[in-house]
C-alpha positions as CSV (number, residue, x, y, z in Angstrom):
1,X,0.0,0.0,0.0
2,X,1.0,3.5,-0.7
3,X,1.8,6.2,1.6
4,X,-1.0,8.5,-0.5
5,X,-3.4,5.3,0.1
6,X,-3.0,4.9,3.7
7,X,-3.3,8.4,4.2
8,X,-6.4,8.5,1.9
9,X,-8.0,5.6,3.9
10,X,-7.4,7.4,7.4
11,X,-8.4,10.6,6.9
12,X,-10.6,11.2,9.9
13,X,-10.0,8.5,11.9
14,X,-8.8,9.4,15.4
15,X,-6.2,8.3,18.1
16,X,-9.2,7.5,20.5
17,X,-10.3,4.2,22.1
18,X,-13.0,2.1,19.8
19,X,-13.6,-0.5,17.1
20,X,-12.9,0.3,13.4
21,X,-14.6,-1.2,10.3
22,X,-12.4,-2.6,6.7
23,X,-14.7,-2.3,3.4
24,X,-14.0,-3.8,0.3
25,X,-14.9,-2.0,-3.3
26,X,-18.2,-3.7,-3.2
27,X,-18.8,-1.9,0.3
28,X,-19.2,-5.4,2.0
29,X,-17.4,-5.7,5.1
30,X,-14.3,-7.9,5.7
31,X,-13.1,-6.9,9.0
32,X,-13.8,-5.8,12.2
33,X,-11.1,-4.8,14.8
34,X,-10.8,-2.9,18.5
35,X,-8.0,-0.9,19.5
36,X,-7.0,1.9,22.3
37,X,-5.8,3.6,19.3
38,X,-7.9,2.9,16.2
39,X,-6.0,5.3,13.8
40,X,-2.6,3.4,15.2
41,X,-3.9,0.1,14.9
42,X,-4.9,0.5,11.4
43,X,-1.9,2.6,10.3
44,X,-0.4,-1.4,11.7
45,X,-2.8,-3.1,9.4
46,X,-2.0,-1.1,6.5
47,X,2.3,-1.3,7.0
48,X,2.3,-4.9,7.7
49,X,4.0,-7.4,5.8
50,X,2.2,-10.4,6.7
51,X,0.0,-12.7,4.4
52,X,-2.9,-11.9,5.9
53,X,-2.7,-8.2,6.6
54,X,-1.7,-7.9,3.0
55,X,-4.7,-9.6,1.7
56,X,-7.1,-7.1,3.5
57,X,-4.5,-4.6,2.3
58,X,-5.2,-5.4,-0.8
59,X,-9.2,-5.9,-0.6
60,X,-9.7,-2.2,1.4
61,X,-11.3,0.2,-0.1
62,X,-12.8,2.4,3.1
63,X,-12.6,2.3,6.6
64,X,-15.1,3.5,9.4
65,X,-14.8,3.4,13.3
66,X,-17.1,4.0,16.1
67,X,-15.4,5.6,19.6
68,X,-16.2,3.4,22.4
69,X,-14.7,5.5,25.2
70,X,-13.4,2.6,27.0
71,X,-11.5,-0.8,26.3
72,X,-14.0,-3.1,27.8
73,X,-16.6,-1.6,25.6
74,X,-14.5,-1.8,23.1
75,X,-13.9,-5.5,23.7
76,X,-17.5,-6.0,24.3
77,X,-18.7,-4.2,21.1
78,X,-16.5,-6.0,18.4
79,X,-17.1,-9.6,20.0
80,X,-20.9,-8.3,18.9
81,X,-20.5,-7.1,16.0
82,X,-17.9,-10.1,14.5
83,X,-20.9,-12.4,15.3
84,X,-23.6,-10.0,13.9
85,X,-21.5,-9.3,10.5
86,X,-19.7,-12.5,10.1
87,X,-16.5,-10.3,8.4
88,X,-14.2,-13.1,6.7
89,X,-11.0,-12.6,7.7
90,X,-12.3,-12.2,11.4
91,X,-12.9,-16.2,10.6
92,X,-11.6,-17.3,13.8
93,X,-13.9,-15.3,16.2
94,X,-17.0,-16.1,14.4
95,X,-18.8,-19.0,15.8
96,X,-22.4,-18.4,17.0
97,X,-23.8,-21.5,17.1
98,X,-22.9,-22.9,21.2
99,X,-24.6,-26.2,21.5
100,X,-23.1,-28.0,24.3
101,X,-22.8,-26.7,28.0
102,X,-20.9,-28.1,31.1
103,X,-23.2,-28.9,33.9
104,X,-22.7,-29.4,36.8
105,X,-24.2,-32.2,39.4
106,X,-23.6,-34.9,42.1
107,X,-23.5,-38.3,42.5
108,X,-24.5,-40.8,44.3
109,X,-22.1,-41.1,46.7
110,X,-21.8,-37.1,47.1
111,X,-19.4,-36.3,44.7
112,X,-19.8,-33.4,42.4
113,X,-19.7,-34.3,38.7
114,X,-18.5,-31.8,35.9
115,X,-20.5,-32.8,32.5
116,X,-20.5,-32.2,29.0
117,X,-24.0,-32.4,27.8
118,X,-26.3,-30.5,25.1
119,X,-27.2,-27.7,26.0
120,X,-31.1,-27.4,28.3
121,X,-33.1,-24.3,28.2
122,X,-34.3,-25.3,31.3
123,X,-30.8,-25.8,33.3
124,X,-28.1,-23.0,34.5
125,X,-24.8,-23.8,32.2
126,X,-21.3,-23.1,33.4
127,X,-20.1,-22.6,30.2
128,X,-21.0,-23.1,26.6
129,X,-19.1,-25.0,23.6
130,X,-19.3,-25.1,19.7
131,X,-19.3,-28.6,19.9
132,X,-19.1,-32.0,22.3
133,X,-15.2,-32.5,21.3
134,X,-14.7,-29.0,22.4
135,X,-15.9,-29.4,25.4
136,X,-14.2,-32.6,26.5
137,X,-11.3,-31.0,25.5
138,X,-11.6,-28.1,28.1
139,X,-12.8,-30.3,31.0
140,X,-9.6,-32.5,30.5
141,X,-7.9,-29.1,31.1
142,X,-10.6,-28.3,34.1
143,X,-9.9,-31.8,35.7
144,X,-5.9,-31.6,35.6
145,X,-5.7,-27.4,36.6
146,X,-8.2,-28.9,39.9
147,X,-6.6,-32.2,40.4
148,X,-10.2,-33.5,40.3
149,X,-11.0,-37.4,39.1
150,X,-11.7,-38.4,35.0
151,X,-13.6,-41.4,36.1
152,X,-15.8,-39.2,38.4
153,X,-16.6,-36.5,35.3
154,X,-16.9,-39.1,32.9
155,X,-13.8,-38.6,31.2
156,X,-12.7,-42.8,31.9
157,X,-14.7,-45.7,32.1
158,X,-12.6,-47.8,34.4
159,X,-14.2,-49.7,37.2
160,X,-11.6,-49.1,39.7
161,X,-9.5,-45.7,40.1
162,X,-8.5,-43.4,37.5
163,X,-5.5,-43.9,35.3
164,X,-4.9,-40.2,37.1
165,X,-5.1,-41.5,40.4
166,X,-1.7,-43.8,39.6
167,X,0.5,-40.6,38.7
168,X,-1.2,-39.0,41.3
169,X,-2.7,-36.2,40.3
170,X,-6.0,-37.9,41.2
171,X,-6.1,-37.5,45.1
172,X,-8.3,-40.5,45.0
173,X,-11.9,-39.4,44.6
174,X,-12.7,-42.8,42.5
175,X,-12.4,-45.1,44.9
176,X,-13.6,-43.2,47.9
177,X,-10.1,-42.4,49.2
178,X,-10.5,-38.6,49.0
179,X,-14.0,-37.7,50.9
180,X,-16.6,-35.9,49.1
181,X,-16.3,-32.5,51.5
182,X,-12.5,-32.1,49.9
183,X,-12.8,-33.3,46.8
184,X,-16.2,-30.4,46.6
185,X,-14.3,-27.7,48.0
186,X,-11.5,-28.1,44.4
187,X,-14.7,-28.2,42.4
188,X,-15.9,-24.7,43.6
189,X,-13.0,-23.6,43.3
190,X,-13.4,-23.7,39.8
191,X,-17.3,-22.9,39.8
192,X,-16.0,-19.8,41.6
193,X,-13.8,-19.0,38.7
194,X,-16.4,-19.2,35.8
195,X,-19.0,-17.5,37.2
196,X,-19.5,-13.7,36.6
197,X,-20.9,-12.0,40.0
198,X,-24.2,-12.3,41.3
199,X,-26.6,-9.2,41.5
200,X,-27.6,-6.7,39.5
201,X,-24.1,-4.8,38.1
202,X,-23.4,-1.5,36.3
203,X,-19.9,-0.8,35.2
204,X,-19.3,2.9,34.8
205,X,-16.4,4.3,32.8
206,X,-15.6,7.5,30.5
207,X,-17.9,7.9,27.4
208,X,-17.2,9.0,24.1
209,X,-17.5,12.4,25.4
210,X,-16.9,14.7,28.3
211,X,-20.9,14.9,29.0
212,X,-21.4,10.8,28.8
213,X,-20.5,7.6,30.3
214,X,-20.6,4.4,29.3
215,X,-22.4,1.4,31.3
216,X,-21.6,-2.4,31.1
217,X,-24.9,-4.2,32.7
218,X,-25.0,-7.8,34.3
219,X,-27.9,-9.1,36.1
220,X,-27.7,-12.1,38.2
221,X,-24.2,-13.5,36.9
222,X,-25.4,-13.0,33.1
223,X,-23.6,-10.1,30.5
224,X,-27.3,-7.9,29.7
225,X,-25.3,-5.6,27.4
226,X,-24.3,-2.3,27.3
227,X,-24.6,1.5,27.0
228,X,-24.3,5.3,27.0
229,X,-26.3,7.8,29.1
230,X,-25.7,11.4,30.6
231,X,-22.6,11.3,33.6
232,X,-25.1,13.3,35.8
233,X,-27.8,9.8,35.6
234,X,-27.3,8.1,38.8
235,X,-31.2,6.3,38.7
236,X,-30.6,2.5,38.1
237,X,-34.1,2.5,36.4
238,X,-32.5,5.5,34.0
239,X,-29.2,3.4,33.3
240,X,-31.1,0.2,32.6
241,X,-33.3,2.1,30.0
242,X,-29.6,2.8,28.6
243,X,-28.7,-0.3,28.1
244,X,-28.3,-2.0,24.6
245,X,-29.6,-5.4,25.0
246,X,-26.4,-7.9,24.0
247,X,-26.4,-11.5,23.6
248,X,-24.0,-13.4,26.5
249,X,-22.1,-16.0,24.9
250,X,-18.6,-17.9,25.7
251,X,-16.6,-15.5,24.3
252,X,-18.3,-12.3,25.9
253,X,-18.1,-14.0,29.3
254,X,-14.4,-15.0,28.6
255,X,-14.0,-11.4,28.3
256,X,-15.9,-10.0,31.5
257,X,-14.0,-13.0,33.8
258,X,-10.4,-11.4,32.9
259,X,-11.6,-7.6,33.5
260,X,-13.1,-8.9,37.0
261,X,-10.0,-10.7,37.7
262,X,-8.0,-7.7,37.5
263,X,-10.7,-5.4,38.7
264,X,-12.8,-7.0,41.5
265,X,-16.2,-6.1,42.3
């Protein structure tokens, strides 16, 4: 690309915090992005070398943004919009469909099982997966990071103990050696780390202007979407009104557990 063309292509576009929007000559869009910096991030799209930056190179034609006024929204917004647009070379953050969820229940003996299972309406999941294989795949990684049993969460069929429980990483669990209280406790643990807080939550950060700020909404542990109002609105009933109804989905919630990690409510 040419230093005329990348010029032509920014004109406008500000060093602000937002998503930004890659036509092609037919107007159709082919790719959404987020940045602290839009009119950085794209002058990085537009200089790189690499295969796939020079194929959007070469396919761009017009670029638009929106300002989000903060990175979460920011975050939040283009996880939307990749799923509402379906841009294709933002192929690899555009699964919708989520099938399978991981439930969670106990046993018989008291134990608290960790399941893969299609997804119920009627049921709370703990998290949601594109497909069964995917989600085997993650509670293999669930049961090691937790030291918790395969047999017990349906990930062996042996009739005695684990094949985990002779490297020991299995403290046991599958043949009653481990009691159900301790064995529990690991397993919150981890139900502790999914889950979003309870309540009803507004985030507040810095709008798109000095007049505005922008809301993030959760309601009982779910993502309900998100929003700008006036700074000076303090009525919850006023900020809900606000609030851009958002779908919550794997990848949303994957984005609200790391801000709450590193900013606890």
């Amino acid at each position: 690309m040419t230093k005329e063309q990348i010029t032509g292509l920014l004109e406008g576009v500000p060093s602000a915090i937002g998503v930004y929007y890659i036509y092609d000559k037919h107007d159709a869009l082919i790719y959404v992005g987020k940045s602290i910096d839009i009119r950085n991030r794209l002058l990085q799209h537009f200089r790189s070398t690499d295969f796939k930056e020079r194929k959007i190179q070469e396919a761009a034609s017009r670029v638009g943004f929106e300002l989000t006024g903060h990175e979460l929204l920011a975050l939040l917004h283009e996880s939307d919009l990749i799923k509402k647009y379906q841009p294709y070379y933002n192929r690899a953050q555009r699964r919708t469909y989520y099938g399978f969820g991981l439930y969670l229940t106990i046993n018989s003996s008291g134990y608290q099982v960790l399941q893969v299972e299609v997804l119920d309406p009627e049921r709370e999941e703990l998290m949601t997966f594109s497909s069964y294989q995917e989600g085997r795949e993650q509670l293999f990684h669930i049961v090691e990071a937790y030291q918790l049993c395969q047999k017990i969460n349906k990930l062996q069929t042996y009739t005695k103990h684990c094949f985990q429980y002779m490297l020991k990483t299995c403290k046991g669990a599958c043949i009653a050696e481990e009691v159900p209280e301790d064995y529990n406790r690991r397993v919150q643990e981890f139900v502790s780390s999914s889950e979003l807080p309870m309540g009803e939550i507004f985030l507040e950060f810095l709008g798109r202007n000095p007049n505005e700020k922008g809301l993030v909404y959760l309601s009982d542990g779910r993502y309900k979407g998100f929003g700008y109002c006036n700074k000076r609105v303090y009525s919850e009933k006023k900020k809900r009104e606000a609030i851009i109804s958002k779908a919550d989905n794997r990848d949303i919630r994957r984005i609200l557990r790391r801000y709450f990690k590193l900013n606890p409510v």
